[in-house]
mmJSON file of the N, C-alpha and C atoms, coordinates in Angstrom:
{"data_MODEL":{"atom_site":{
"group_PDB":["ATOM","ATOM","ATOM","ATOM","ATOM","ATOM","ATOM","ATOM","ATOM","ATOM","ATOM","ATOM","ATOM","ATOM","ATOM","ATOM","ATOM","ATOM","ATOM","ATOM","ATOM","ATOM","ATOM","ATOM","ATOM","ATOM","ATOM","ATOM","ATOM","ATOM","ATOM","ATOM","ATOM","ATOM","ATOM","ATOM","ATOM","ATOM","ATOM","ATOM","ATOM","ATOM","ATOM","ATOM","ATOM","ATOM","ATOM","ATOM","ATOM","ATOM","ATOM","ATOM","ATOM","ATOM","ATOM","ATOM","ATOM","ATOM","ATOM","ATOM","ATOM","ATOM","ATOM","ATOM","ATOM","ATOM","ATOM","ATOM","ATOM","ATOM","ATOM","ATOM","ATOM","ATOM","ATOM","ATOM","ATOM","ATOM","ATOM","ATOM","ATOM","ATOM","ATOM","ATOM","ATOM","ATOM","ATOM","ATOM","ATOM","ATOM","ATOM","ATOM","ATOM","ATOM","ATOM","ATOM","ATOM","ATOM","ATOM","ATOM","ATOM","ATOM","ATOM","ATOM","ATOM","ATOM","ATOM","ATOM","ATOM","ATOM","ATOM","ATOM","ATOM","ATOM","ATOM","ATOM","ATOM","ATOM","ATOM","ATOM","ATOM","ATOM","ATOM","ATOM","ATOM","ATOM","ATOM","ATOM","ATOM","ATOM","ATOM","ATOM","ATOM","ATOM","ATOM","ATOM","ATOM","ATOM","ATOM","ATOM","ATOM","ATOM","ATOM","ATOM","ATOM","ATOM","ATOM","ATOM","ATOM","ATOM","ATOM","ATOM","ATOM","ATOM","ATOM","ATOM","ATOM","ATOM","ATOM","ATOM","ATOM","ATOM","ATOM","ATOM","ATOM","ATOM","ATOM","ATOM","ATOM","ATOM","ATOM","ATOM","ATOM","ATOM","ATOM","ATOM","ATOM","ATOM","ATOM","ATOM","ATOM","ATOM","ATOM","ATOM","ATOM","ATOM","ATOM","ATOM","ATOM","ATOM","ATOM","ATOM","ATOM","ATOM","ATOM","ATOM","ATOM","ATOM","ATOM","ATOM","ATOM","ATOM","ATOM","ATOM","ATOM","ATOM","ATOM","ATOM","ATOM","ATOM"],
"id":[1,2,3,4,5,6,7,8,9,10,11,12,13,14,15,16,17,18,19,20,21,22,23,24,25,26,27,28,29,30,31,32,33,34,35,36,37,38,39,40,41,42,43,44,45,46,47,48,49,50,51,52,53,54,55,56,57,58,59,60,61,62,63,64,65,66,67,68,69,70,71,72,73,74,75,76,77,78,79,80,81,82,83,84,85,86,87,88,89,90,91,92,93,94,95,96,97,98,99,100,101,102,103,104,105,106,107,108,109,110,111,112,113,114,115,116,117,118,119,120,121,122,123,124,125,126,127,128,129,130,131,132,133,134,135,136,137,138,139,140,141,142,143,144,145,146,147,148,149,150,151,152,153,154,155,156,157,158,159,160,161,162,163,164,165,166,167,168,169,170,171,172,173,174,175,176,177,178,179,180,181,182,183,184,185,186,187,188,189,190,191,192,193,194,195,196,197,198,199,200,201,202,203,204,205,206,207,208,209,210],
"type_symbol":["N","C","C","N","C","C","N","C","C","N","C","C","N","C","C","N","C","C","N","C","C","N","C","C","N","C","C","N","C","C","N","C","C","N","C","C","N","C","C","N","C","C","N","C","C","N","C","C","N","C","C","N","C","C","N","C","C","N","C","C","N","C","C","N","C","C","N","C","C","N","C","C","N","C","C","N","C","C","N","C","C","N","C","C","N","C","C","N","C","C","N","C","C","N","C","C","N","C","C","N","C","C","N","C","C","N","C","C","N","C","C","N","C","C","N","C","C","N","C","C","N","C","C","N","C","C","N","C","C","N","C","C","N","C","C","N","C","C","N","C","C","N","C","C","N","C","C","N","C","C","N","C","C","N","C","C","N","C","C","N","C","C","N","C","C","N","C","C","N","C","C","N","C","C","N","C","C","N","C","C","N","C","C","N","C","C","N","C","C","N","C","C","N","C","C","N","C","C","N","C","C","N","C","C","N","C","C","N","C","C"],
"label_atom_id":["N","CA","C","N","CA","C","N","CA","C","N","CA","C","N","CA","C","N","CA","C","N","CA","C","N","CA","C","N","CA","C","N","CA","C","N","CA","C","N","CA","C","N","CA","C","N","CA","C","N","CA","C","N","CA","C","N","CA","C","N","CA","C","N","CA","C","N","CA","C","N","CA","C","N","CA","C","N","CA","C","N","CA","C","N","CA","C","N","CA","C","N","CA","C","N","CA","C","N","CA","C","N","CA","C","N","CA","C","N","CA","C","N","CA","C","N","CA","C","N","CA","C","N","CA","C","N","CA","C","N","CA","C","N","CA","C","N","CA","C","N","CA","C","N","CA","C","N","CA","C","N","CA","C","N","CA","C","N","CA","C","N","CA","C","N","CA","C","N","CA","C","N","CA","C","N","CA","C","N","CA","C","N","CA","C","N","CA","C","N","CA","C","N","CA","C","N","CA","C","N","CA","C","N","CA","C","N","CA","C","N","CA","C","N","CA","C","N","CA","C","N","CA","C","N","CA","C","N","CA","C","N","CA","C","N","CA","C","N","CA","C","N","CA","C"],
"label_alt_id":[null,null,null,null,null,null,null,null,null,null,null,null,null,null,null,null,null,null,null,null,null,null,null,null,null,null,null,null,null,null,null,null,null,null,null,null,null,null,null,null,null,null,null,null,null,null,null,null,null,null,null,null,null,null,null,null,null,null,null,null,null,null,null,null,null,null,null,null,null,null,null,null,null,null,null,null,null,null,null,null,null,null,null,null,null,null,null,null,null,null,null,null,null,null,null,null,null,null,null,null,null,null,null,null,null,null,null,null,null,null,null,null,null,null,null,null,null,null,null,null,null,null,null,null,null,null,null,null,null,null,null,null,null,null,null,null,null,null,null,null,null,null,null,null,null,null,null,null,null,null,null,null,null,null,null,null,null,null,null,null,null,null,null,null,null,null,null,null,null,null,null,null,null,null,null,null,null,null,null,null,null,null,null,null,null,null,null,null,null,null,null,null,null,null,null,null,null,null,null,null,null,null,null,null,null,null,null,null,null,null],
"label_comp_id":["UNK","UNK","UNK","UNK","UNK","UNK","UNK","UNK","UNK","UNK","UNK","UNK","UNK","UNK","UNK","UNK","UNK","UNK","UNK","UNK","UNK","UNK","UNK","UNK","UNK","UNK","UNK","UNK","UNK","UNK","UNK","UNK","UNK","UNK","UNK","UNK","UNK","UNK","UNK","UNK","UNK","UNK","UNK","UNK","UNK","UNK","UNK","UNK","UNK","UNK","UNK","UNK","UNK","UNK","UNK","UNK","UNK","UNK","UNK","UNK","UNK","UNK","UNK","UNK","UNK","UNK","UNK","UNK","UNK","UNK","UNK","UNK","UNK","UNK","UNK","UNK","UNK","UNK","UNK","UNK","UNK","UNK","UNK","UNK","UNK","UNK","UNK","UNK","UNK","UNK","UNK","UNK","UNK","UNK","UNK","UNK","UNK","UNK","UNK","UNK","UNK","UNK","UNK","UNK","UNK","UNK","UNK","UNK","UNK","UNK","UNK","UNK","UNK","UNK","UNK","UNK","UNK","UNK","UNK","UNK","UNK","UNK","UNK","UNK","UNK","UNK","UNK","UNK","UNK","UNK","UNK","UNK","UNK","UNK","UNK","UNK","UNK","UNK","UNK","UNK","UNK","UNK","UNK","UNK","UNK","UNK","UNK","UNK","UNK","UNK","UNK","UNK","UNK","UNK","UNK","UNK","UNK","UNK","UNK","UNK","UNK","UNK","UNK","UNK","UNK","UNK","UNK","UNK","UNK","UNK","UNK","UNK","UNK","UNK","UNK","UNK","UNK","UNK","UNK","UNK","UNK","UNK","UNK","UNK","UNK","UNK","UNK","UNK","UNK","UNK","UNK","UNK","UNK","UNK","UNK","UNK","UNK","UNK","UNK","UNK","UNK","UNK","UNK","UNK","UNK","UNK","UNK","UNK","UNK","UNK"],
"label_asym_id":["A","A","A","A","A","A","A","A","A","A","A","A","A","A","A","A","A","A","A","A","A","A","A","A","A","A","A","A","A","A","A","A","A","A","A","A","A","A","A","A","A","A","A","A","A","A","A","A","A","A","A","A","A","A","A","A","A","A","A","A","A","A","A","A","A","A","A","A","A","A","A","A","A","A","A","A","A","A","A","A","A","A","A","A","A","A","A","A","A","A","A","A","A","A","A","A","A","A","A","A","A","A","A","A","A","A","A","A","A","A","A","A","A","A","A","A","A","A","A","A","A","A","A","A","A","A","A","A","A","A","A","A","A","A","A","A","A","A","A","A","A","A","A","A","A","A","A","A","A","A","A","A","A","A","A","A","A","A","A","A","A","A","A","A","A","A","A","A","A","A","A","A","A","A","A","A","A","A","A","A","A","A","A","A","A","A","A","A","A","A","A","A","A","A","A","A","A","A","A","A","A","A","A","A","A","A","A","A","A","A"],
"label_entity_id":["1","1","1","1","1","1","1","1","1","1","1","1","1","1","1","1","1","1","1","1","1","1","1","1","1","1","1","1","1","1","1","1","1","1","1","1","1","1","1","1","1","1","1","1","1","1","1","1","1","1","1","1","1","1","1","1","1","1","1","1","1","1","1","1","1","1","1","1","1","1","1","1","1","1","1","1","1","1","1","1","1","1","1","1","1","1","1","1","1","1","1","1","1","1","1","1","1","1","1","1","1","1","1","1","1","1","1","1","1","1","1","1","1","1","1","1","1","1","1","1","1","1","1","1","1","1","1","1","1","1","1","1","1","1","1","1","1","1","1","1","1","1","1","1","1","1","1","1","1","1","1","1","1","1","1","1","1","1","1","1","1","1","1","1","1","1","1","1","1","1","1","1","1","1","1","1","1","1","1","1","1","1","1","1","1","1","1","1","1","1","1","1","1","1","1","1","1","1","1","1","1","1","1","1","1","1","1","1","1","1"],
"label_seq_id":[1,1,1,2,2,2,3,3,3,4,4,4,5,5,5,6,6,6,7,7,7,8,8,8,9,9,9,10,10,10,11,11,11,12,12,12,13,13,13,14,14,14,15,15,15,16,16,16,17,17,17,18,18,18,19,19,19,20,20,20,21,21,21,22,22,22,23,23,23,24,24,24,25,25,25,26,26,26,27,27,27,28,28,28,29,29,29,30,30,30,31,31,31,32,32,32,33,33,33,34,34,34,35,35,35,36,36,36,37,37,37,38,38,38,39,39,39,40,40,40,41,41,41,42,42,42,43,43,43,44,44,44,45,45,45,46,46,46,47,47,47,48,48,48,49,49,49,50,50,50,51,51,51,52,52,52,53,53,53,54,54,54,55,55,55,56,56,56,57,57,57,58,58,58,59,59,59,60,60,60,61,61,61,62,62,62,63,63,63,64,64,64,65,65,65,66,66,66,67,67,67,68,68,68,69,69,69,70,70,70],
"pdbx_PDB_ins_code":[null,null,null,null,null,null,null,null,null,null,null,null,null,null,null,null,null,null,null,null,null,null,null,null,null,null,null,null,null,null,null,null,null,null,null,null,null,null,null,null,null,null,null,null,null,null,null,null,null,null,null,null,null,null,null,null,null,null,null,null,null,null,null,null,null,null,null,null,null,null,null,null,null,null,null,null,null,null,null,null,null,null,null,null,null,null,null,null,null,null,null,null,null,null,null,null,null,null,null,null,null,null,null,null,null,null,null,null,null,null,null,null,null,null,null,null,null,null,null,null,null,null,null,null,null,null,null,null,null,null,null,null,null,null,null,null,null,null,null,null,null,null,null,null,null,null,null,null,null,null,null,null,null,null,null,null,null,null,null,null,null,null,null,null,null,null,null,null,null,null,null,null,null,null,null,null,null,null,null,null,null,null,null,null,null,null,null,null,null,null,null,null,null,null,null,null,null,null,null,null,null,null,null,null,null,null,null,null,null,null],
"Cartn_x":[9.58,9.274,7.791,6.565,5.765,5.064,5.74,5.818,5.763,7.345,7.817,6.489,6.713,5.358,4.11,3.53,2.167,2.56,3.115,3.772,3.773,4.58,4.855,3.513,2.752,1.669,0.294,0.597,-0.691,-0.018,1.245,2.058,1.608,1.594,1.045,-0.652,-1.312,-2.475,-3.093,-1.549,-2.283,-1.968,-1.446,-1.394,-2.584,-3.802,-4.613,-5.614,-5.144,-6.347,-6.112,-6.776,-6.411,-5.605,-4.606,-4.244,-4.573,-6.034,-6.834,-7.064,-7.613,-7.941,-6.506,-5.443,-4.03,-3.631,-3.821,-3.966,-4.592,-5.699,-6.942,-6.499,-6.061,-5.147,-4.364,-2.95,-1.924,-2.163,-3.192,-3.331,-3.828,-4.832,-5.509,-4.408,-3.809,-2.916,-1.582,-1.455,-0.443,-1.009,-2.437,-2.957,-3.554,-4.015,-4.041,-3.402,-2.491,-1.182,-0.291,0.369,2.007,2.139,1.325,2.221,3.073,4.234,5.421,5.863,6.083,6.569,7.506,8.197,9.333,10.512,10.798,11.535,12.045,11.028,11.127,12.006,11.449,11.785,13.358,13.622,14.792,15.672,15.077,15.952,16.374,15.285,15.014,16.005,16.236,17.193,18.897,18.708,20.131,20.177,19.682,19.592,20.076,19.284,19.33,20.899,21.423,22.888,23.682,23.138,24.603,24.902,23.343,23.391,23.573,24.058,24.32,23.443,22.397,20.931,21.425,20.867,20.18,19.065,18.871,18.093,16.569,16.447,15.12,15.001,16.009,15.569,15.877,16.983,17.267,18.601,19.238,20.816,21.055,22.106,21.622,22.243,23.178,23.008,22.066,20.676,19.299,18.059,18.193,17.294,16.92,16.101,15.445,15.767,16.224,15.932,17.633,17.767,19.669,20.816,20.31,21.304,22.92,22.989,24.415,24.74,23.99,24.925,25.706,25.32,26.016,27.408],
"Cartn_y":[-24.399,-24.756,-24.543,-24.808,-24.657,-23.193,-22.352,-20.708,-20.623,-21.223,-20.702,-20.856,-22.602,-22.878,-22.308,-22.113,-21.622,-20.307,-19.04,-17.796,-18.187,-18.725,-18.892,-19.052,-20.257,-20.009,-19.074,-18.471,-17.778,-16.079,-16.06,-15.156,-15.536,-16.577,-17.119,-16.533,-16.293,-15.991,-14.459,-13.637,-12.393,-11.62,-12.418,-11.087,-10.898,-12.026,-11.754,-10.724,-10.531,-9.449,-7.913,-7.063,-5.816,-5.63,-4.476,-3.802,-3.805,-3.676,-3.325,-4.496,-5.316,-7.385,-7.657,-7.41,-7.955,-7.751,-6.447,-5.724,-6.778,-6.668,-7.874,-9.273,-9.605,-10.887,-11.076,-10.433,-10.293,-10.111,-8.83,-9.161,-10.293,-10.656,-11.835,-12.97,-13.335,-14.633,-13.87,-12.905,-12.67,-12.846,-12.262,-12.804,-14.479,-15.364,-16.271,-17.15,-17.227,-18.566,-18.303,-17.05,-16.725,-16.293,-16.012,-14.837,-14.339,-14.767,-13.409,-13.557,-12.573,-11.563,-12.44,-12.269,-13.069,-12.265,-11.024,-10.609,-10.969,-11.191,-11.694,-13.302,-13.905,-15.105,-15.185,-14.643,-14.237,-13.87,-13.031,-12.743,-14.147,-14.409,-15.584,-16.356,-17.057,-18.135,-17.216,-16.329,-15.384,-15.961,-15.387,-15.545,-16.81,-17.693,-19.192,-19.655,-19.068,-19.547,-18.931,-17.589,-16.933,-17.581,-18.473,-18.867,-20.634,-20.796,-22.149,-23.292,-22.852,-23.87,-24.309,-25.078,-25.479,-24.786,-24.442,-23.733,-24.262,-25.14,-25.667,-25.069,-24.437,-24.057,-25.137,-26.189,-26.937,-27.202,-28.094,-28.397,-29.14,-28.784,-29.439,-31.179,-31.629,-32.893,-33.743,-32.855,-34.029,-33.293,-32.647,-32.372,-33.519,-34.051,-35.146,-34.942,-33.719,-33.717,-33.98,-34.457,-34.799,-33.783,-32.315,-31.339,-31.473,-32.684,-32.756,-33.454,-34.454,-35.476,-34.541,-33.203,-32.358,-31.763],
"Cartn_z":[3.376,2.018,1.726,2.716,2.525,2.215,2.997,2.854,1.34,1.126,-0.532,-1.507,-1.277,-2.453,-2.624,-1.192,-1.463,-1.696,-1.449,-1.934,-3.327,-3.457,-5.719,-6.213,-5.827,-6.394,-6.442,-5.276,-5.32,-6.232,-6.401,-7.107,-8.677,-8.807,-10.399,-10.225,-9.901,-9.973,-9.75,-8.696,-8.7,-10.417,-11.503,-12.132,-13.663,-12.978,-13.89,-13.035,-12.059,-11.194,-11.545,-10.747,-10.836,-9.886,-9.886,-8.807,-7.142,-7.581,-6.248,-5.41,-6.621,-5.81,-5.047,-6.306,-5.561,-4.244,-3.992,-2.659,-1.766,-2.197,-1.04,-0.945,-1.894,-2.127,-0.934,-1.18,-0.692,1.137,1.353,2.639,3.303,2.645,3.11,3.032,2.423,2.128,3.062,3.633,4.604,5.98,6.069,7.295,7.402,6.706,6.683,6.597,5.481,4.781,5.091,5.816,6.037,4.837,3.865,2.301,2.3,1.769,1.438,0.155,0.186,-1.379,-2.149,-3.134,-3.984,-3.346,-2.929,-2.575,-1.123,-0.314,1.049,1.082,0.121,0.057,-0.891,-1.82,-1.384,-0.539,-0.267,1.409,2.534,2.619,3.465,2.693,1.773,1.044,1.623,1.175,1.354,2.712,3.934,5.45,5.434,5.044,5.292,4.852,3.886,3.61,3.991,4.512,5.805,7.13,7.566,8.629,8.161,7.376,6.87,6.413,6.082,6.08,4.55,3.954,2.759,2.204,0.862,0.461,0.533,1.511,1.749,3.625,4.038,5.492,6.294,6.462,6.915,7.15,7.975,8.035,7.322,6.342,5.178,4.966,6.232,6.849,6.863,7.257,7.625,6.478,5.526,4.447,3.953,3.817,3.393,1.519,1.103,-0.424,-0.756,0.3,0.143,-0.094,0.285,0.47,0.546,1.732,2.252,1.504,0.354,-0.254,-1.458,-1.403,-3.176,-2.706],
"occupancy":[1.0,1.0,1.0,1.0,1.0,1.0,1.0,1.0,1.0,1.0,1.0,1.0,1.0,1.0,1.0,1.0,1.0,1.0,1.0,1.0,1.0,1.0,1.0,1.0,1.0,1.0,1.0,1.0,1.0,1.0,1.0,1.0,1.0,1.0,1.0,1.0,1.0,1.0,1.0,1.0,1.0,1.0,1.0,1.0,1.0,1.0,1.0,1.0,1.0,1.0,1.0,1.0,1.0,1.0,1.0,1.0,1.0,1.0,1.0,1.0,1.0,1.0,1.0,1.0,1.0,1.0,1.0,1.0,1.0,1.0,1.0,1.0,1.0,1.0,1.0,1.0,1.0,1.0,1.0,1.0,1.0,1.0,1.0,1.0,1.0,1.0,1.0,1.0,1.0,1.0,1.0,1.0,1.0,1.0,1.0,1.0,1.0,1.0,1.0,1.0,1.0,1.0,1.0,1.0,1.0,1.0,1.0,1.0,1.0,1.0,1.0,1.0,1.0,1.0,1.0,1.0,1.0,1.0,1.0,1.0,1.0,1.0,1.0,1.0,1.0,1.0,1.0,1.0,1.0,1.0,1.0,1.0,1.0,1.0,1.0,1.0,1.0,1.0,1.0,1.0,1.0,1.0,1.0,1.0,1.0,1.0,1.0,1.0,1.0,1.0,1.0,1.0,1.0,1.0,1.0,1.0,1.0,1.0,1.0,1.0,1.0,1.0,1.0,1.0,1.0,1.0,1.0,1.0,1.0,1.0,1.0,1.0,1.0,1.0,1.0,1.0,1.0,1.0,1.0,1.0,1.0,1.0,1.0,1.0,1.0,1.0,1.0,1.0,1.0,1.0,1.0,1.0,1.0,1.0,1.0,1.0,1.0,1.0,1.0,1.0,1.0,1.0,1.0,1.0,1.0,1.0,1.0,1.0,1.0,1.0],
"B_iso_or_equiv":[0.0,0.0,0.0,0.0,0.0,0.0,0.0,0.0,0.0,0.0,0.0,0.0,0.0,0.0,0.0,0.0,0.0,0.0,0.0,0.0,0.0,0.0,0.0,0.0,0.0,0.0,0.0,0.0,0.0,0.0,0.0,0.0,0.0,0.0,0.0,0.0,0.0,0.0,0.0,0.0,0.0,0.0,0.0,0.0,0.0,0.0,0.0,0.0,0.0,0.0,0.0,0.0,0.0,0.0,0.0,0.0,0.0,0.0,0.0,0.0,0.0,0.0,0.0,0.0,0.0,0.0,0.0,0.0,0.0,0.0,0.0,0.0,0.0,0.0,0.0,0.0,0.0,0.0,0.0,0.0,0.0,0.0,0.0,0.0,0.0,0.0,0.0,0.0,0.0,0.0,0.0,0.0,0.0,0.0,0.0,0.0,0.0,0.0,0.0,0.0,0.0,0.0,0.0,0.0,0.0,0.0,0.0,0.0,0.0,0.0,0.0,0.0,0.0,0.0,0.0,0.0,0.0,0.0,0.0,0.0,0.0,0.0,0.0,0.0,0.0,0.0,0.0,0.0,0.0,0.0,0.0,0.0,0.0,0.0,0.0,0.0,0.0,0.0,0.0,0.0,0.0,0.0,0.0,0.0,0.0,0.0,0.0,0.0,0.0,0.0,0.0,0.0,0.0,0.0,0.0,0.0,0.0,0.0,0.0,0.0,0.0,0.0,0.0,0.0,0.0,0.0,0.0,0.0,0.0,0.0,0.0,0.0,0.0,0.0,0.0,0.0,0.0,0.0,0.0,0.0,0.0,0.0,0.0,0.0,0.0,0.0,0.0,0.0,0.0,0.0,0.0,0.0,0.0,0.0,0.0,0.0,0.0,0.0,0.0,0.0,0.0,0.0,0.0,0.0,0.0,0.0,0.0,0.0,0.0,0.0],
"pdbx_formal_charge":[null,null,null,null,null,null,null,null,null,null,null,null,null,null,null,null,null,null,null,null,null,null,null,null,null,null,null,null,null,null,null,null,null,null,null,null,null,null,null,null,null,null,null,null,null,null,null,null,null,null,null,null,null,null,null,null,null,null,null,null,null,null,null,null,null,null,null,null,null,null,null,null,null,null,null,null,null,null,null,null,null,null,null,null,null,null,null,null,null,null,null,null,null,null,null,null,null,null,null,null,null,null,null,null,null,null,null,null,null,null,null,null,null,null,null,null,null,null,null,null,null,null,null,null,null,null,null,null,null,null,null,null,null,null,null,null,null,null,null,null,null,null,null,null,null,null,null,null,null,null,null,null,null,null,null,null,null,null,null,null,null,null,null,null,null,null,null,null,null,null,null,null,null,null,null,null,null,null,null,null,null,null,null,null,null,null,null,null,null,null,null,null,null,null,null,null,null,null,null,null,null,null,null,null,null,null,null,null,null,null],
"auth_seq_id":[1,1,1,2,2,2,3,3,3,4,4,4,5,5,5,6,6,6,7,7,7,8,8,8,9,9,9,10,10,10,11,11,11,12,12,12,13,13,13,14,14,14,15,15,15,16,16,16,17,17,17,18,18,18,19,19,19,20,20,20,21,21,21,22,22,22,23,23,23,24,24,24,25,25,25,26,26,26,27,27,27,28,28,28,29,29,29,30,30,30,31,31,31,32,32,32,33,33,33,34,34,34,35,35,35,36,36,36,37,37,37,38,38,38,39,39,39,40,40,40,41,41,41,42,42,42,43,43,43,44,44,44,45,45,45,46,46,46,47,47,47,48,48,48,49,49,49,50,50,50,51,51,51,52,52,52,53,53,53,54,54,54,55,55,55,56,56,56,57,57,57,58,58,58,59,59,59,60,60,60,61,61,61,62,62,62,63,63,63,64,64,64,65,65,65,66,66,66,67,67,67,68,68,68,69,69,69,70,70,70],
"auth_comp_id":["UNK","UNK","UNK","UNK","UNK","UNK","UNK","UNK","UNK","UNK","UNK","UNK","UNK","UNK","UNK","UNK","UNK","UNK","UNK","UNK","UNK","UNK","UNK","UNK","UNK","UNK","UNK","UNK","UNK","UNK","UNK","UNK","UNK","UNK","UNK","UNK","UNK","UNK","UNK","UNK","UNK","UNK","UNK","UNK","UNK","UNK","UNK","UNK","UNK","UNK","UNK","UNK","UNK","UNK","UNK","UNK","UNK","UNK","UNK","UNK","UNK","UNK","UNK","UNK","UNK","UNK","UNK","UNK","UNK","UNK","UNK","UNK","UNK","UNK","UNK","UNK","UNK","UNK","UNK","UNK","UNK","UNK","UNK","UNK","UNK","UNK","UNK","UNK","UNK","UNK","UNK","UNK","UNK","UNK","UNK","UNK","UNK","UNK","UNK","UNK","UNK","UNK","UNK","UNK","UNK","UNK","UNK","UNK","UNK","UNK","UNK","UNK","UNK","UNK","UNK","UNK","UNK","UNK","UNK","UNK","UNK","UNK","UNK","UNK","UNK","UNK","UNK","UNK","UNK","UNK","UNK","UNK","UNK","UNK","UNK","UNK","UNK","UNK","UNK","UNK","UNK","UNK","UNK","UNK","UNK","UNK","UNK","UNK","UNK","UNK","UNK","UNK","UNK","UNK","UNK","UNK","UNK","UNK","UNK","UNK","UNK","UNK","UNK","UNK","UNK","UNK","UNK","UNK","UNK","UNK","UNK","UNK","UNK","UNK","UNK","UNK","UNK","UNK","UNK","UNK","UNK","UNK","UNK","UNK","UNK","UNK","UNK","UNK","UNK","UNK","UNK","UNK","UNK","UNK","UNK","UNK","UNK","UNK","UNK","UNK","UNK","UNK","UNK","UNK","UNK","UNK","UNK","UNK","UNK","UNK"],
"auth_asym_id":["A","A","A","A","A","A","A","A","A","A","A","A","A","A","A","A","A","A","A","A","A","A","A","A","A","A","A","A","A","A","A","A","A","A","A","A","A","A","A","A","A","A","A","A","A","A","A","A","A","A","A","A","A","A","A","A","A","A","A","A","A","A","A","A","A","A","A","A","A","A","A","A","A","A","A","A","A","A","A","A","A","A","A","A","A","A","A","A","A","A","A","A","A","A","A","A","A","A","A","A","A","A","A","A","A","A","A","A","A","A","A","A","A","A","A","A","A","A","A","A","A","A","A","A","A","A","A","A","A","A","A","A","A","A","A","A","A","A","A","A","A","A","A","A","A","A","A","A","A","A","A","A","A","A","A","A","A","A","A","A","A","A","A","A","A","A","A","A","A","A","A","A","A","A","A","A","A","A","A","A","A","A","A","A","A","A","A","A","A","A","A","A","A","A","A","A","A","A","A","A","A","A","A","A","A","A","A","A","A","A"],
"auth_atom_id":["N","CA","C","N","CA","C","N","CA","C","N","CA","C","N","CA","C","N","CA","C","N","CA","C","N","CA","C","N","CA","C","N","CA","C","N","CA","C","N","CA","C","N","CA","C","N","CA","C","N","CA","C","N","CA","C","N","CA","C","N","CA","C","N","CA","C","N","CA","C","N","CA","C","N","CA","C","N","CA","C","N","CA","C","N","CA","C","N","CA","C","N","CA","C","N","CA","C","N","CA","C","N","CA","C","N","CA","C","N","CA","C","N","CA","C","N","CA","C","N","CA","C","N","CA","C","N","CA","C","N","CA","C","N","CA","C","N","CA","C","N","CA","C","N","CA","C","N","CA","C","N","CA","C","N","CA","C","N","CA","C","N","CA","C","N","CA","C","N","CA","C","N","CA","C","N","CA","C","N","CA","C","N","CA","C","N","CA","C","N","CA","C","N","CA","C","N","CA","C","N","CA","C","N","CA","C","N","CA","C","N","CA","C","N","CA","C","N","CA","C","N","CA","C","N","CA","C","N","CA","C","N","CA","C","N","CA","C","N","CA","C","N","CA","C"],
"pdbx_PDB_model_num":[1,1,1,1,1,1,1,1,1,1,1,1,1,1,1,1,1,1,1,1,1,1,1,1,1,1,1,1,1,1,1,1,1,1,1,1,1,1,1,1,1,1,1,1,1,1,1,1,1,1,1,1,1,1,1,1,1,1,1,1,1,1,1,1,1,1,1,1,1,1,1,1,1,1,1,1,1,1,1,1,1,1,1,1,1,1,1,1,1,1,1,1,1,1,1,1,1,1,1,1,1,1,1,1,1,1,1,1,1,1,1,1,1,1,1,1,1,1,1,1,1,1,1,1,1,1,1,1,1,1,1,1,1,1,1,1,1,1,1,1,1,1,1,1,1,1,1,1,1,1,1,1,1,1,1,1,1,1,1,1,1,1,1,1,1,1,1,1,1,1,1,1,1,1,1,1,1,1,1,1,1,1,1,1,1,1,1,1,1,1,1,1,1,1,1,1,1,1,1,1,1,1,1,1,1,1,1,1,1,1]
}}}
């Protein structure tokens, strides 16, 4: 979850940059924060429900955001 969030937000911010910053952005926040794409993280949610998780990356039994109770 923490991936997701900080990904979304720093996604809210590359699109007042240029092209070129985004670039510098993106690497840096992939080598530093774990950055991934909106597409990645899609993926990742997909993955996560082929392999049975909760859309928070968890079993969705012990998700604290109450997954198993829906």
């Amino acid at each position: 979850m923490y991936q997701r969030n900080l990904s979304t937000a720093i996604d809210g911010y590359l699109s007042e940059l240029t092209q070129e910053d985004k670039r510098k952005v993106i690497q840096l926040a992939r080598a530093e924060f774990d950055y991934i794409s909106p597409e990645e993280i899609t993926e990742a949610i997909r993955q996560n429900q082929e392999d049975g998780y909760c859309s928070h990356g968890l079993d969705p039994n012990c998700c604290p955001l109450g997954c198993g109770d829906i």
